[in-house]
Backbone as a ProteinNet text record, in pm:
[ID]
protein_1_A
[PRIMARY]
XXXXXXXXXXXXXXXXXXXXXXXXXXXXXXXXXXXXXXXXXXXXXXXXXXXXX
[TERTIARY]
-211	-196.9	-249.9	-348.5	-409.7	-280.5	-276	-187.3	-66.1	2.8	114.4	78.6	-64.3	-91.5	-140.7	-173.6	-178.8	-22.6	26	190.7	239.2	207.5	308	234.9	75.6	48.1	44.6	97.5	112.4	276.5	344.9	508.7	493.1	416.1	406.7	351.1	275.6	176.9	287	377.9	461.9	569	606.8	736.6	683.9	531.3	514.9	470.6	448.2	420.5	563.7	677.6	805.3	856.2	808.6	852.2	816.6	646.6	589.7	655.4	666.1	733.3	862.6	947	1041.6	1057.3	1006.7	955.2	936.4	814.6	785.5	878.1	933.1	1052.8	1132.7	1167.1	1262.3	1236.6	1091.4	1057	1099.9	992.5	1019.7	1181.7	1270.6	1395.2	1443.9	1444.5	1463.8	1390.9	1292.6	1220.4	1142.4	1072.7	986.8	873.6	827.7	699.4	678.6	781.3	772.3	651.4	646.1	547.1	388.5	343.5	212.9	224.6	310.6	364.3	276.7	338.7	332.2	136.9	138.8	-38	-52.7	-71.5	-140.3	-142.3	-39.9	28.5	-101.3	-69.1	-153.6	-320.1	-344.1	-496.4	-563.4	-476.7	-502.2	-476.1	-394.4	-397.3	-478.5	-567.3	-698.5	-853.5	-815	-913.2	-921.8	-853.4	-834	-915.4	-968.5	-1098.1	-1004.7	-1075.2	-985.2	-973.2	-838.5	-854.5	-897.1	-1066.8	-1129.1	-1083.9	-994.8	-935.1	-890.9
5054	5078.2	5216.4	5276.4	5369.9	5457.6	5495.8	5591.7	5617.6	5473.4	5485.6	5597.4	5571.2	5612.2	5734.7	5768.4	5932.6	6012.7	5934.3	5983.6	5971.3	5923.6	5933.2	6001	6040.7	6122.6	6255.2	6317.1	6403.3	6444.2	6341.7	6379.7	6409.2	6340.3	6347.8	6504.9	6562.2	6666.2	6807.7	6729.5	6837.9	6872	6737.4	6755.5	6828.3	6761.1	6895.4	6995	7065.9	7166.1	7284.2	7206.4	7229.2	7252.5	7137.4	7172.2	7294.5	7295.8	7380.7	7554.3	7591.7	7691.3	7691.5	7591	7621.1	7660.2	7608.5	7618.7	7769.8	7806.8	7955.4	8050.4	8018.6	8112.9	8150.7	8008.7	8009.2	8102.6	8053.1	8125	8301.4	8293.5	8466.4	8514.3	8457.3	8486.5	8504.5	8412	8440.5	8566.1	8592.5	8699.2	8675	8535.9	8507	8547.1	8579.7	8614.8	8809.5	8826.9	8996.9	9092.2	9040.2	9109.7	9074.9	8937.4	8933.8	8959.3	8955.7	9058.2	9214.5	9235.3	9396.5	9437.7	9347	9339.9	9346.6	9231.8	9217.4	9386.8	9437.4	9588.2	9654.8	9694.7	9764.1	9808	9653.2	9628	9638.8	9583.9	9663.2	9788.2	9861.7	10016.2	10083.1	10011.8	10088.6	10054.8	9951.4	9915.6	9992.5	10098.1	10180.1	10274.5	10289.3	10435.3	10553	10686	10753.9	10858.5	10962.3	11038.6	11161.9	11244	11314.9	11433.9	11409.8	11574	11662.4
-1133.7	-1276.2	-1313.5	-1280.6	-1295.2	-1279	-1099.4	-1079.6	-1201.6	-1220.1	-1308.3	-1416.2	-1472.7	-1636.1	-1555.3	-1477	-1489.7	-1506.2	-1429.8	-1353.6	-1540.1	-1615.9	-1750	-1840.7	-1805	-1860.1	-1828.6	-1727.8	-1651.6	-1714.7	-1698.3	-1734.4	-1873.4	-2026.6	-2138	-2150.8	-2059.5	-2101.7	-2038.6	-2000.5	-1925	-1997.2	-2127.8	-2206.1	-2326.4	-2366.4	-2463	-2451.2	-2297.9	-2304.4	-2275.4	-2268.7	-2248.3	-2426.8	-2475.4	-2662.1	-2725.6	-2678.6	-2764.5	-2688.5	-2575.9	-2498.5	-2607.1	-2603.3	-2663.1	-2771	-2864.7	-2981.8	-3045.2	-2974.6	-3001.6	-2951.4	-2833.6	-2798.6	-2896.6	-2965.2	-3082.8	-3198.5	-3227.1	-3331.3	-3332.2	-3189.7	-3190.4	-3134.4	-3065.6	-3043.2	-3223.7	-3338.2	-3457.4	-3525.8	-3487.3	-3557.5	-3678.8	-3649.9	-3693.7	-3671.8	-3569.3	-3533.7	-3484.6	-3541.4	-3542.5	-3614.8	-3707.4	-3805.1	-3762.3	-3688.1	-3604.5	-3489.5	-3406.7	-3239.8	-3286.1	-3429.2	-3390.7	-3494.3	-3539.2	-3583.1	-3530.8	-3416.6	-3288.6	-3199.3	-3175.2	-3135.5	-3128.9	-3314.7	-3402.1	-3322.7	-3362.9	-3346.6	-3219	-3141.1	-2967.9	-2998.1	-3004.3	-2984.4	-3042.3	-3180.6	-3244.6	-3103.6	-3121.7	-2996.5	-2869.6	-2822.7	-2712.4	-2724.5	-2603.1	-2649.1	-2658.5	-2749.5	-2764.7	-2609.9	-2652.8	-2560.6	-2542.6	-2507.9	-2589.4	-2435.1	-2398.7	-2266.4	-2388.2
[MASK]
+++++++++++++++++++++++++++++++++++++++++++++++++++++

């Protein structure tokens, strides 16, 4: 019994980690998530030491 309930919790943890992949793909394939992609950009590239050559 055990084995079983790992084996379906193993397959369950595998379908939503298959949804949520998809999911966001989606999002950002739509261009939903363009405008925090490029914050994100932003804020790393302030974070870079400068270049003092």
């Amino acid at each position: 019994m055990g084995h079983s309930l790992l084996r379906s919790s193993a397959f369950h943890i595998g379908v939503m980690t298959l949804l949520v992949f998809l999911g966001v793909m989606g999002l950002r394939w739509e261009g939903f998530l363009e405008s925090a992609e490029l914050d994100a950009y932003d804020w790393s590239m302030r974070l870079r030491p400068t270049n003092t050559r």
